[in-house]
N, C-alpha and C positions, 0 to 999 in steps of 0.2 A: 539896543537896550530899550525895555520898553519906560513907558512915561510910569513916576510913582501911582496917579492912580488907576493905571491897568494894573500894577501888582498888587495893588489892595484889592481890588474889585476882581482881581482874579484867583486871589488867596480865598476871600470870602466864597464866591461859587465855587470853590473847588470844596472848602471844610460844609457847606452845607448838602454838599451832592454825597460828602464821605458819608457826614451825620445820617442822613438819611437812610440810604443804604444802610447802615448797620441798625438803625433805627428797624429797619424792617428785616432784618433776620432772626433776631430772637422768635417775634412772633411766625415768622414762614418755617421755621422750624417745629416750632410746636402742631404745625397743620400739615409738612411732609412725614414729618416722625416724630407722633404723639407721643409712642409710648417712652421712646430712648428718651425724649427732651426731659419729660414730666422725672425720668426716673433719675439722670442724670444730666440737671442743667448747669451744674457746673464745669462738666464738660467742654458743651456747648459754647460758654460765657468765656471760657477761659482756652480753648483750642482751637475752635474752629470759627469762632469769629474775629477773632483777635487774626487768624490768618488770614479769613477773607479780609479784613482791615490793611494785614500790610501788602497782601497783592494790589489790590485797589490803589493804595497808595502811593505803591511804585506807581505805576500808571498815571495818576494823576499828579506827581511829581515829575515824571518824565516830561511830561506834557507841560506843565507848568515852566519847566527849563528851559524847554523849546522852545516855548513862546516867548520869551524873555531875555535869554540868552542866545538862539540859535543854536545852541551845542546841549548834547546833554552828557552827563559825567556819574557813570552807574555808579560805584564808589560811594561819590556824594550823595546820587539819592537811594541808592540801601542805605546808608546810614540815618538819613533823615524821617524816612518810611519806618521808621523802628518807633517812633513818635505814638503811632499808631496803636500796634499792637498792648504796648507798655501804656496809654490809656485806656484802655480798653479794661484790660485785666484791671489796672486800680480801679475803675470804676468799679465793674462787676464785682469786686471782693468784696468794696466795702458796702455797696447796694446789699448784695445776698449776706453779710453778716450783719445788716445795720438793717433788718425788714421795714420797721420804720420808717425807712427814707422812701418805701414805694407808695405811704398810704396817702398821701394825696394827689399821686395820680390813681392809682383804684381806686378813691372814692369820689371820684367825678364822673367814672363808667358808670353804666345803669346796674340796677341791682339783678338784672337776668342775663348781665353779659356772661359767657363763661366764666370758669374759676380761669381755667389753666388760661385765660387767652388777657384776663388781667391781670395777672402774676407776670406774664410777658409785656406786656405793654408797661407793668411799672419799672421793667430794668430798659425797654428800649428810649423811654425818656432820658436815663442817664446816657445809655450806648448814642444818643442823637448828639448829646452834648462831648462825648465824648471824642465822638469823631469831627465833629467841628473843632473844638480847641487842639486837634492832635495833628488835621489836616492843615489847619492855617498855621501853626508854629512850622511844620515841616515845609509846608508852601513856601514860605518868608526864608528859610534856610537855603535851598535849591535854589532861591531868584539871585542872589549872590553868585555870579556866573567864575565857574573855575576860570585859572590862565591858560 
C-alpha cells in the first residue's frame, strides 16, 4: 500500500495528464478534419472524445491500481473510468447550449486568431477541467484496493 501522499500526488498527475489530453482534442480535431468538426461538433464533444476520455482513463486507472495496490481489478476500473466519459458530455452540453460560458476564454485570444480555432479552445478549457475532476474522482476510487 502506498503512503497517502503518493495517492494524492498521484491522483493529481494522473486528472492533469487526463485534462490535458482532452484539453487538446477538440482543437486537433478541428486541424485533422475541418470540415466534419466545424459542421458537426457535437459529434465530436459528445462521441468521440468522451471515448477517447474513457480509453485513457482505463489506463490511467489501471496504472494508478497498480501502483497502489499491486493487483489491478478490470471490473472496478471500467466502472470507475465511466467518471470520464459522463464529465465530458456534461460539460460539452452545457458549454455548447450555455455560448456564454466560452466568452471569456475567446476574448483573451487575439482578434486575428481564427474563428473556428477559438470556438475550440473555448470548450477545451471546460474539456481541461473536465478531465481533471473526472480523472481524480476515478483515481481516489481504484486506490481502494479490491480483496
Amino acid at each position: 500500500m502506498a503512503t497517502p501522499g503518493v495517492d494524492t500526488t498521484l491522483r493529481i498527475s494522473f486528472g492533469i495528464v487526463h485534462g490535458l489530453l482532452l484539453a487538446m482534442a477538440f482543437p486537433l480535431a478541428y486541424v485533422i478534419v475541418p470540415a466534419f468538426t466545424r459542421a458537426n461538433p457535437i459529434v465530436i464533444l459528445c462521441g468521440l472524445i468522451p471515448l477517447i476520455s474513457y480509453l485513457w482513463g482505463l489506463g490511467l486507472n489501471a496504472l494508478s491500481q497498480y501502483i497502489t495496490c499491486n493487483t489491478v481489478s478490470g471490473q472496478q476500473i471500467a466502472l470507475a473510468s465511466l467518471f470520464g466519459p459522463a464529465f465530458v458530455v456534461l460539460f460539452s452540453v452545457i458549454v455548447y447550449f450555455a455560448g456564454f460560458l466560452r466568452a471569456p476564454v475567446e476574448s483573451v485570444l487575439p482578434l486575428s486568431a481564427d474563428t473556428d480555432m477559438k470556438y475550440a479552445l473555448g470548450f477545451s478549457f471546460y474539456l481541461l477541467w473536465a478531465g481533471m475532476y473526472a480523472q481524480t474522482i476515478s483515481s481516489g476510487m481504484v486506490q481502494s484496493c479490491p480483496s
